[in-house]
C-alpha positions in Angstrom: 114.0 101.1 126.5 112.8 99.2 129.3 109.5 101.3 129.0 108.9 100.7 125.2 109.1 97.2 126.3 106.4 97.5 128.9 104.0 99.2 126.2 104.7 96.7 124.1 103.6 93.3 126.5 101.0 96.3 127.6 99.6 96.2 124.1 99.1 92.3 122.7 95.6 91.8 122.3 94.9 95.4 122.4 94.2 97.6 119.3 97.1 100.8 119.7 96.4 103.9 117.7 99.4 105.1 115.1 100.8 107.7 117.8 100.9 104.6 120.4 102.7 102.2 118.7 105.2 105.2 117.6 105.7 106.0 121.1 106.3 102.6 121.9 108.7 102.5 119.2 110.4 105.5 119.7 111.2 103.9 123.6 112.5 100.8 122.5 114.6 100.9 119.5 114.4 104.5 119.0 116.2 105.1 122.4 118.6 102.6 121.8 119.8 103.7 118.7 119.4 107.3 120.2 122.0 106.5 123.2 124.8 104.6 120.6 124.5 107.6 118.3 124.7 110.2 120.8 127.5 107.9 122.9 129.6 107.7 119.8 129.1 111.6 119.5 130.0 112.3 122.8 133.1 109.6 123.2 135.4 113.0 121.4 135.7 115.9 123.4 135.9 117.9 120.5 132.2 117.3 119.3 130.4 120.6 119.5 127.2 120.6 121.7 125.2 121.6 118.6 125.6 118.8 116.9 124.2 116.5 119.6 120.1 118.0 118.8 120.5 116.6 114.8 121.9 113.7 115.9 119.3 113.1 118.3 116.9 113.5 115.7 118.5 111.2 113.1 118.6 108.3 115.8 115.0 108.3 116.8 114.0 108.6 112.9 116.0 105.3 111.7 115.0 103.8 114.9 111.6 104.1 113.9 112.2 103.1 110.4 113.8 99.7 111.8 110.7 99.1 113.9 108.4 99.8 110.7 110.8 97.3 108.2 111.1 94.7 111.3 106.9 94.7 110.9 107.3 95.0 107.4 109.1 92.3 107.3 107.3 90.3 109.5 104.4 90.3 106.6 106.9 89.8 103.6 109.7 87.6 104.6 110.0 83.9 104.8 110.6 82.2 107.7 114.0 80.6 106.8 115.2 84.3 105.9 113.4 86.1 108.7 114.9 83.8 111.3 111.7 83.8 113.0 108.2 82.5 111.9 107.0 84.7 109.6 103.4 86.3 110.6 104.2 85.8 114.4 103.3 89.2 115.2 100.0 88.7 113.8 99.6 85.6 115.3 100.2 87.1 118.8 98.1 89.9 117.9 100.8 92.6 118.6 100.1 96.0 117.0 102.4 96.3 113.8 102.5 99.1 111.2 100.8 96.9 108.5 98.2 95.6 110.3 97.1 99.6 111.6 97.5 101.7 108.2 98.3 98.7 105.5 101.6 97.6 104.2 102.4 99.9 101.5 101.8 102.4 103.3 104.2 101.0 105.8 106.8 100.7 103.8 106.2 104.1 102.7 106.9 105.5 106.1 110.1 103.5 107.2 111.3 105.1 103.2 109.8 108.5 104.6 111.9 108.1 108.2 115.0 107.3 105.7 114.7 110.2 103.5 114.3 112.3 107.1 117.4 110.9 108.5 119.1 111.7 105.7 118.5 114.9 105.4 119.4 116.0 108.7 122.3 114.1 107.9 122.8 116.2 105.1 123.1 119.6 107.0 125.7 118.3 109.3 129.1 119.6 108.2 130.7 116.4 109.2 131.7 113.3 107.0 128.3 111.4 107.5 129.0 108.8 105.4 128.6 105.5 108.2 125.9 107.0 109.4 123.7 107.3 105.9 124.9 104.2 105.2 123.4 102.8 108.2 120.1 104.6 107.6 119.8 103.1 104.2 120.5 99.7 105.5 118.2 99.9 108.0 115.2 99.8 105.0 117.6 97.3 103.0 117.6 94.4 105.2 115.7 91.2 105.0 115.4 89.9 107.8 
């Protein structure tokens, strides 16, 4: 995480390519998500090593879909609901997923991510039921 973070102050002012900012991405949020998914996984002695590789996978993908809303969201939202000033990443000139491919297309990918996500979800033969549901909110939330 604590590199994402570096890439990220590393970055204001500077124009990232797509792959950049989702490296970045995939450090910060995508390896904290990654490490409660997989700790949750692990906390059971009786999870099977192979599941460990989807899960991986799932993490990093809804990670990377909350990074796209949060920019997203940082375009659409209103302040009082955002809980921040909206447009503040513009304002500080950070690299967002709008501002690099547009913000449809944005919103396509964190859907994209989702869709991912749950698929993999859907091969596990586990009740994955929490964890869709916290994929799909990920894309649902407003602020």
């Amino acid at each position: 995480m604590a590199g994402g973070q570096a890439v990220d102050l590393e970055s204001v002012g500077r124009q990232l390519d797509l792959n950049s900012l989702q490296i970045m991405h995939e450090l910060k949020t995508g390896a904290l998500i990654q490490a409660s998914v997989l700790l949750g996984a692990l906390s059971s002695p009786d999870t099977p090593k192979q599941i460990l590789n989807p899960l991986s996978e799932y993490a990093l993908a809804i990670g990377l879909a909350f990074q796209v809303q949060d920019d997203v969201l940082d375009v659409v939202a209103n302040t009082d609901t955002l809980g921040k000033t909206q447009g503040a990443d513009i304002a500080l000139n950070k690299p967002t997923y709008p501002s690099l491919m547009g913000l449809a297309p944005a919103q396509q990918k964190a859907s994209d991510l989702i869709e991912h996500s749950l698929a993999i979800l859907a091969d596990l033969p586990y009740d994955t039921r929490a964890l869709a549901a916290l994929a799909h909110f990920v894309v649902q939330r407003q602020h």
